[in-house]
N, C-alpha and C positions, 0 to 999 in steps of 0.2 A: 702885883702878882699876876700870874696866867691866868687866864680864862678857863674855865673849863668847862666841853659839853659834856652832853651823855648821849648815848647809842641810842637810837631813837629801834633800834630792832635789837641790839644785845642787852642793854641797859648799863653797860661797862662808862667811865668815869673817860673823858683823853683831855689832852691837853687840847684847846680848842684849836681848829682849823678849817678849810674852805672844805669840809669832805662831807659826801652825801649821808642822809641819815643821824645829821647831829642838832642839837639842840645844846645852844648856852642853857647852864644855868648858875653861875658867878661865876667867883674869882675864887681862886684859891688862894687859903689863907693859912695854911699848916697841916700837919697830921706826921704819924711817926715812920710812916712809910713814904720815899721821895716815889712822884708819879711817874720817873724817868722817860718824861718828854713822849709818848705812845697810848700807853693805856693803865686807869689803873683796875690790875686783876682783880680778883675773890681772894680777900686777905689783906689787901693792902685797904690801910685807912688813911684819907684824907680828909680835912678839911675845908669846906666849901661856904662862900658866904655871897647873899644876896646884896646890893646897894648901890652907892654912888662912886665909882670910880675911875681918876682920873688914868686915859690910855694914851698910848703912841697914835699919832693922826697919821694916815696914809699920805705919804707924797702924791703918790700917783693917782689917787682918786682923794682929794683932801675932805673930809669933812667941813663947811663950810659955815657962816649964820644963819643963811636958807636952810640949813638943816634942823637947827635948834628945833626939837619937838618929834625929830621924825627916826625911823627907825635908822641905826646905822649895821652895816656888816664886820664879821669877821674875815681881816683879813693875814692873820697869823694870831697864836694865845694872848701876845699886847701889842694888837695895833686894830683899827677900828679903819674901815674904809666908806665912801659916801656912796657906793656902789656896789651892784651885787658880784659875788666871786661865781663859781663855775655852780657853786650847788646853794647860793644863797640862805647861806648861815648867816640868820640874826644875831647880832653881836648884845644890841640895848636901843634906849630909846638918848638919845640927842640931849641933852641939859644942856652947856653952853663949852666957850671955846676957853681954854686957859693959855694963853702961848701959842706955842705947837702942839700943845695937847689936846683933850675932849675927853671932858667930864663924860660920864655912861651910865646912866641906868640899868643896870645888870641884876637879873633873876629875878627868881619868883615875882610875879605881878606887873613888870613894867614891858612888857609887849604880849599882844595878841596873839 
């Protein structure tokens, strides 16, 4: 699933991305209103869940084993970069590599 932050001055729900003012807090996991990739309004309900999940690894900034423990960024709602983007959105904290993927510690409790 996407990531999703929240408006760190609206308090409104988006699909995660590199944009100022946001804060992960998981993944989205359902709800009976689609987030339609922007925001979700007053009215729309989704579903959001904290944990361990596995993301897309950035090509261009890869998440590495030197990373395992450390914080990684968001660099689109499913892909995790080892570097910060323009407004350094925390994505999660680092567990380990699977493939091309990366396990993530996402929401409540796993980053500072």
């Amino acid at each position: 699933g996407a990531m999703i932050s929240v408006g760190t001055t609206d308090g409104l729900g988006y699909v995660a991305s590199d944009a100022a003012n946001r804060r992960v807090v998981g993944v989205l996991t359902g709800g009976d209103t689609d987030i339609d990739g922007v925001v979700a309004t007053t009215g729309q309900n989704i579903a959001v869940a904290g944990g361990v999940f596995l993301m897309k690894n950035d090509t261009g900034t890869p998440i590495t084993n030197a990373s395992i423990g450390l914080k990684c960024y968001v660099k689109d709602s499913v892909t995790v970069s080892g570097a910060t983007g323009s407004n350094s959105v925390i994505a999660g904290v680092v567990i380990c590599l699977q493939g091309d993927k990366v396990k993530v510690a996402i929401g409540e409790g796993y980053v500072a």
